[in-house]
N, C-alpha and C positions, 0 to 999 in steps of 0.2 A: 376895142373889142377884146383883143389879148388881157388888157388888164382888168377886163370882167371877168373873162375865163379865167387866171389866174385866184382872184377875190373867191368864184364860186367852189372853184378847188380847196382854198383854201378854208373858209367855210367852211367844207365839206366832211375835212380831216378833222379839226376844231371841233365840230360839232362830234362826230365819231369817237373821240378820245373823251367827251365827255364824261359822267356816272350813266351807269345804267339804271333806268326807271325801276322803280320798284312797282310791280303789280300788284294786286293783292284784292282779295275776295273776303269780304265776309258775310257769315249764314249770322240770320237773327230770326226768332219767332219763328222757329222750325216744331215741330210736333212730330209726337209720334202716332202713326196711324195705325200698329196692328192692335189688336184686341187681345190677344195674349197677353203679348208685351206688358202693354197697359196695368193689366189686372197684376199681374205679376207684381212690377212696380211700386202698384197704389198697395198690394198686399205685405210686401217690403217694408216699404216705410211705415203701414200700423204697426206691423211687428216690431221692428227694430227701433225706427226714429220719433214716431208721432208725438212719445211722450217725453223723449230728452231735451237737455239744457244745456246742449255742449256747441258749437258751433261744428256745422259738416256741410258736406253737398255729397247729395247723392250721385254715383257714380255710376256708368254703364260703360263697359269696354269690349268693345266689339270687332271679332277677329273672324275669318274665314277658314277651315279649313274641306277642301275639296268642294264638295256640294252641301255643306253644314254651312249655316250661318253662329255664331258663337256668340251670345249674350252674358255678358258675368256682371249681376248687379250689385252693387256695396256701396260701400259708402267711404269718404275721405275726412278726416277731423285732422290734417296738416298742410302746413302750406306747400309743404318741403315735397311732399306730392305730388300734388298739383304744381308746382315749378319747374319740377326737374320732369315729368312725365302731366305736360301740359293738355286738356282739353282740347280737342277739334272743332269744337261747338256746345253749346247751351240746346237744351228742348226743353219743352214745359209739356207736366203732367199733372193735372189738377192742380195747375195753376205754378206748380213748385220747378223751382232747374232743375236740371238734371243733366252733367255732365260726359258726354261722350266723348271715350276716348276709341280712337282707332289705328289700327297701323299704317295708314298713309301719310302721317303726321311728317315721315319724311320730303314727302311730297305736297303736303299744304302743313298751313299752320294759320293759326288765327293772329289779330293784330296785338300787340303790348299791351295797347290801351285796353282791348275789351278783355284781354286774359286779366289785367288789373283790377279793369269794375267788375269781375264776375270773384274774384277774389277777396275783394274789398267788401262786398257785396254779402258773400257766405259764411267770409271769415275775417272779420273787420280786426281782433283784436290781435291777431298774429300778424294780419298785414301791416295796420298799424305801426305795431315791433317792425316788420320789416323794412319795412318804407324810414324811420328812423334809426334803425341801426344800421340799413346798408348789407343785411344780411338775410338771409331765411333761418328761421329758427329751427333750434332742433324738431326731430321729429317726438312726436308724442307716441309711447309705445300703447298698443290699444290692438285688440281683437273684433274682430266683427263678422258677423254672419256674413256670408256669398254663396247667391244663388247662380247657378249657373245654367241656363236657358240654348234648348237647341232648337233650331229648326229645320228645313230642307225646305228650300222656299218660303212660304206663306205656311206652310203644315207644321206643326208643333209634335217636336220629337218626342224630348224629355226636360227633367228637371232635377239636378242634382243641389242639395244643398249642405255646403260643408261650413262645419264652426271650427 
């Protein structure tokens, strides 16, 4: 009996000194539900993206302050972006990604693999370069319109949009 006890102790510790599990969550086929939002968005991208030939993903970064919720939508055409200030998640908006970034990212992050296919996906020919050269490429110097979206709950504040 001693030498079970011993065995289970042992065990015990063994097992304890292990790795620690990695957990991990991921969001897919999330949507966005407000109607603002939305229209905003879809109005966005006629303006800006509908007719370009560059690669990009559309971008939404969404930040809190106090009782305001904080929407800024743009767009991204580098990888060097989206690598070092990675997505939280994918939505779809009339069908198209759209990348949200948030500042909990401290606190969650999404997996290698889907930051890669969401990557590979939008912006195949940089990834490409990067995936063979072991690098991210420089950044691409470029301007772009952001709208900047408030609300207080569900109630739509304002709309600031700076070039």
């Amino acid at each position: 009996m001693r030498k079970l006890y011993v065995l289970f102790i042992y065990l015990t510790i063994i097992g304890g000194c292990g790795t620690k599990k990695e957990t991990k969550m991921e969001a897919e086929n999330f949507i966005i539900s407000n109607d603002t939002l939305i229209s905003n968005v879809q109005e966005y991208y006629n303006k800006n993206l509908s007719k370009v030939e560059f690669e990009y993903i559309l971008t939404i970064d969404f930040s809190q302050k106090e009782d305001t919720n904080i929407f800024v939508i743009s767009y991204d055409m580098n990888l060097f972006a989206l690598v070092n200030n990675p997505p939280l998640m994918y939505v779809k908006v009339d069908n198209k990604d759209i990348a949200i970034r948030y500042s909990l990212t401290q606190f969650l992050e999404s997996s290698i693999k889907y930051q890669e296919q969401k990557l590979e996906e939008h912006l195949p020919t940089q990834f490409k370069m990067y995936k063979e050269q072991g690098e991210v490429p420089p950044p691409i110097t470029f301007r772009n319109e952001v709208w900047v979206l408030k609300f207080k709950g569900n109630e739509f504040v304002s709309k600031d949009i700076m070039k």
